[in-house]
Legacy VTK file of the C-alpha trace (Angstrom):
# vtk DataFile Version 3.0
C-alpha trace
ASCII
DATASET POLYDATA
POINTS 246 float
156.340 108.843 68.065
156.312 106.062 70.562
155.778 102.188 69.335
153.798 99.959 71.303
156.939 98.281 72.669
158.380 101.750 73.993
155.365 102.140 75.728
155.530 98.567 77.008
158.835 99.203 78.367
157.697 102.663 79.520
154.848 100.570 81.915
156.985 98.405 82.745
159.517 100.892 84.162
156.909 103.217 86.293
155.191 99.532 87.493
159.082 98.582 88.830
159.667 102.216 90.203
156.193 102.336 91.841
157.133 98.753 93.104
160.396 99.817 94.153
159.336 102.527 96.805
156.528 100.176 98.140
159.107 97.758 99.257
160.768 101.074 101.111
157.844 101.972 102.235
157.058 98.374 103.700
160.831 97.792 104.939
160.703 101.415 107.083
157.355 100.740 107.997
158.428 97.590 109.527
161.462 98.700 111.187
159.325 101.662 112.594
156.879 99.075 114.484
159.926 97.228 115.940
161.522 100.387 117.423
158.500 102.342 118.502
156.845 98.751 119.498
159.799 96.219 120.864
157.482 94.334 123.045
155.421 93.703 119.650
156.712 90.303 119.412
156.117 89.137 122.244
152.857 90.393 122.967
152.074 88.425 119.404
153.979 85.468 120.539
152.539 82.052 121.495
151.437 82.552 125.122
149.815 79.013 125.195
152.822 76.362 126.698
150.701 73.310 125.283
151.444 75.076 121.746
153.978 74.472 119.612
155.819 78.046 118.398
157.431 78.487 115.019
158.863 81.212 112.856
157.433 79.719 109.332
154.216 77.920 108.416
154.007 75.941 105.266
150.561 75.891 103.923
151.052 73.012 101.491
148.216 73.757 99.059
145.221 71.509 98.122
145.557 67.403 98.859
143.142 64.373 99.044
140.307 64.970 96.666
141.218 67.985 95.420
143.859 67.930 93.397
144.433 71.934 92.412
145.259 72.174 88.355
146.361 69.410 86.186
147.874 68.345 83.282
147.601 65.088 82.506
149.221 63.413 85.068
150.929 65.922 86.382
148.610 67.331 90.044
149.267 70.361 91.666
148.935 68.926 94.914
151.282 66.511 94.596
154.248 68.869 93.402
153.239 71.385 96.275
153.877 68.404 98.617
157.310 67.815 97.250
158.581 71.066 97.532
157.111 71.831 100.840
158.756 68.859 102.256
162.350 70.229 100.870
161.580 73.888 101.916
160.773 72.337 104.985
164.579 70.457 105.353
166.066 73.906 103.928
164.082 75.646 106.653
165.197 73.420 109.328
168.664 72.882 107.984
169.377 76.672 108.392
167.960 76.573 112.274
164.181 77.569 111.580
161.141 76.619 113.153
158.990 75.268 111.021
155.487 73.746 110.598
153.962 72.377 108.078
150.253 71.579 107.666
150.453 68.312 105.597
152.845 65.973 105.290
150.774 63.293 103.181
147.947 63.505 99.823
144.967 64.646 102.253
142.645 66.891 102.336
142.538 69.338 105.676
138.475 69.930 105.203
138.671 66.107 106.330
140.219 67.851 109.816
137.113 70.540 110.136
134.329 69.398 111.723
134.141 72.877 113.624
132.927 75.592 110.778
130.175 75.529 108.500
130.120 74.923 104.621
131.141 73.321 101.572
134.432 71.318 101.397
136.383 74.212 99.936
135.179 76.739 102.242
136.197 73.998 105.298
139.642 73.567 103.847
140.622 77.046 103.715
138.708 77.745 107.180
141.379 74.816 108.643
144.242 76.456 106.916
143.181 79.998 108.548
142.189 78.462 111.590
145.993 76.483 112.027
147.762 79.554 111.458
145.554 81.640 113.659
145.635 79.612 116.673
149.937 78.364 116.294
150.524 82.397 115.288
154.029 81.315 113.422
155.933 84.540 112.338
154.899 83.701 108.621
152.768 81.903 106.429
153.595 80.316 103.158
150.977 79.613 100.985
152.679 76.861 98.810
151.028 76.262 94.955
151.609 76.396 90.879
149.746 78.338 89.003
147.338 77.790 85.129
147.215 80.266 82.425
144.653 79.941 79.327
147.536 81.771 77.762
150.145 78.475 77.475
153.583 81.219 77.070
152.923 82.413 80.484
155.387 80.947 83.031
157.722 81.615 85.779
156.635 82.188 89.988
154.523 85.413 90.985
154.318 86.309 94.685
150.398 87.440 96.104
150.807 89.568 99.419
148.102 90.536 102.075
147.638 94.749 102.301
150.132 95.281 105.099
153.833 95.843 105.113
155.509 92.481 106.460
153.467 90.392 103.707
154.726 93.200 101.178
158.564 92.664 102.401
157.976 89.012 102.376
157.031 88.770 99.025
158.992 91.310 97.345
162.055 89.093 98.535
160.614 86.069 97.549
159.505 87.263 94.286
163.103 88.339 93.778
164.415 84.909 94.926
162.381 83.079 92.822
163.030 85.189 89.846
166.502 84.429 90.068
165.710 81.134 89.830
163.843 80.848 86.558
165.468 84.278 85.065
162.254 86.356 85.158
161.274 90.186 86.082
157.811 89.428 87.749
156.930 91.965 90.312
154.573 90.730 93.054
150.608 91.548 93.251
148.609 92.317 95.555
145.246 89.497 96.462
142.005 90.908 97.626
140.106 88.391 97.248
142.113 85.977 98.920
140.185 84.430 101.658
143.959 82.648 103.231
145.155 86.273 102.839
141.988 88.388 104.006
142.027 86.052 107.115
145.347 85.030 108.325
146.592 87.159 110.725
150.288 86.772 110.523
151.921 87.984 107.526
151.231 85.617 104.866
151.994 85.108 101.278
150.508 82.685 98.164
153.905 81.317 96.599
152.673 80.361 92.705
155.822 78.867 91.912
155.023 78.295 88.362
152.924 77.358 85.209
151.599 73.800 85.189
149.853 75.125 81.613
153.318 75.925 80.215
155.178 73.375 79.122
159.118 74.657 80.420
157.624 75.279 83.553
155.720 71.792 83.804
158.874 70.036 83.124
160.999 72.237 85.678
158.259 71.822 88.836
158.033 67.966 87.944
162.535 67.837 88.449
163.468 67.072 91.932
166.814 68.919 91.256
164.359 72.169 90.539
162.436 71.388 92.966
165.267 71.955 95.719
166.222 75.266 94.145
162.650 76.545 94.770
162.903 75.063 98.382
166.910 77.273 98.644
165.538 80.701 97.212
162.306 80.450 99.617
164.866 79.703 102.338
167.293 82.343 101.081
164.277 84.869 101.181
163.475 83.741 104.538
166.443 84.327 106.027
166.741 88.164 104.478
163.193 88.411 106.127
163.808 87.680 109.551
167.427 88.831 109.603
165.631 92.117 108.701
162.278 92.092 111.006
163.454 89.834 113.957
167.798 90.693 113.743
169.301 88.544 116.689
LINES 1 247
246 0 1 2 3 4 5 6 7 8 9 10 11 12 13 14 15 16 17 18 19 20 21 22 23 24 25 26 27 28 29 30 31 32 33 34 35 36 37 38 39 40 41 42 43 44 45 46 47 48 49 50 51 52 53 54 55 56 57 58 59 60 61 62 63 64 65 66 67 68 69 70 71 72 73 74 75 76 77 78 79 80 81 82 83 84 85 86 87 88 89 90 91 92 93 94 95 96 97 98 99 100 101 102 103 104 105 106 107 108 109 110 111 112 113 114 115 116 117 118 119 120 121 122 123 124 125 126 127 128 129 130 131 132 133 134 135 136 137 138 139 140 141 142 143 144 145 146 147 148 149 150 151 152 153 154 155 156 157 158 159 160 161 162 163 164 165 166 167 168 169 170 171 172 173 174 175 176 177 178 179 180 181 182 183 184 185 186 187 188 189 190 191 192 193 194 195 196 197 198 199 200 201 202 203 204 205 206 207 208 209 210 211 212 213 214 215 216 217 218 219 220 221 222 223 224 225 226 227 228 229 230 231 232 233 234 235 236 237 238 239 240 241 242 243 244 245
């Protein structure tokens, strides 16, 4: 008779098999719109001159009033700004394009005086409507994550329904497991409103627990902190190198 961990371990194996022939699924899927669709690209690309064109978008989350989770004096929104800025060098260093949609602590509902609603609903309106309108090749959703549960840690990867957000996050999920020595598979976020209305393939990077303490630590050490910024770069490059080979 089984034990509660064998069946544990049994879930755990079917989840990683299921998860395992998605990411095929999502890789051929991809490589069967660039062969049966090579003007796809282009068509997609940029066509206004006056606009910049990039490959990655770094959606540094919250800012200015609204901090994200806390701990004491630890923000979110401040450690989201300090790795975005070093994926950002990473990113560049390695010959990307990159764009990032805050640079400082404030908040982008400030920018929207074009939709209607409440502050939150503004901010993520000006994050959809910046991504929308530059159409970079990806968007990163950059944040850290809160548990009531305080042994929960390590990064977890949210991807749109389509197949390039799958094969983006599947590689950063890997990447970032590495990283902190986990076996997190990536999930899928319906309710999402940055997912549900981006366009371009997009992704919500929780790279970590500010409610566990290891975690809180880590995301607060600027040597950590560059590691993140590496494996998102590392899982960049396997991305394009894959869906836009040279």
């Amino acid at each position: 008779m089984e034990g509660p961990e064998s069946k544990k371990d049994k879930g755990r194996f079917l989840c990683k098999r299921m998860w395992a022939g998605l990411k095929r699924f999502a890789l051929l899927t991809v490589l069967l719109m660039m062969i049966v669709g090579a003007s796809t690209s282009q068509a997609m690309a940029n066509s206004d001159p006056l606009l910049p064109s990039a490959d990655v978008l770094l959606d540094v989350g919250h800012g200015g009033i609204d901090s994200g989770t806390m701990f004491g004096k630890y923000e979110e929104k401040a450690m989201n700004l300090a790795i975005a800025k070093k994926t950002y060098k990473a990113l560049r260093k390695r010959g990307f394009r990159v764009m990032i949609n805050r640079t400082e602590d404030y908040a982008l509902s400030d920018d929207n005086t074009w939709s209607y609603g409440g502050r939150h609903r503004k901010d993520l309106a000006q994050r959809v409507g910046l991504a929308n309108t530059l159409q970079p090749r990806m968007m990163l959703s950059l944040h850290i994550n809160w548990s009531r549960k305080p042994y929960v840690r390590g990064p977890l990867v949210i991807y749109q329904n389509q197949s390039e957000s799958i094969l983006l996050a599947s590689l950063l999920q890997d990447a970032l497991n590495q990283v902190y020595e986990t076996e997190e598979l990536p999930v899928l976020g319906k309710k999402y409103y940055v997912l549900r209305n981006t366009k371009c393939p997009s992704v919500i990077v929780e790279l970590g627990f500010l409610s566990n303490s290891k975690d809180r630590k880590l995301l607060n050490d600027s040597h950590f902190q560059t590691k993140l910024a590496k494996a998102i770069t590392h899982a960049v490059e396997q991305y394009m190198s894959m869906t836009h080979p040279k």
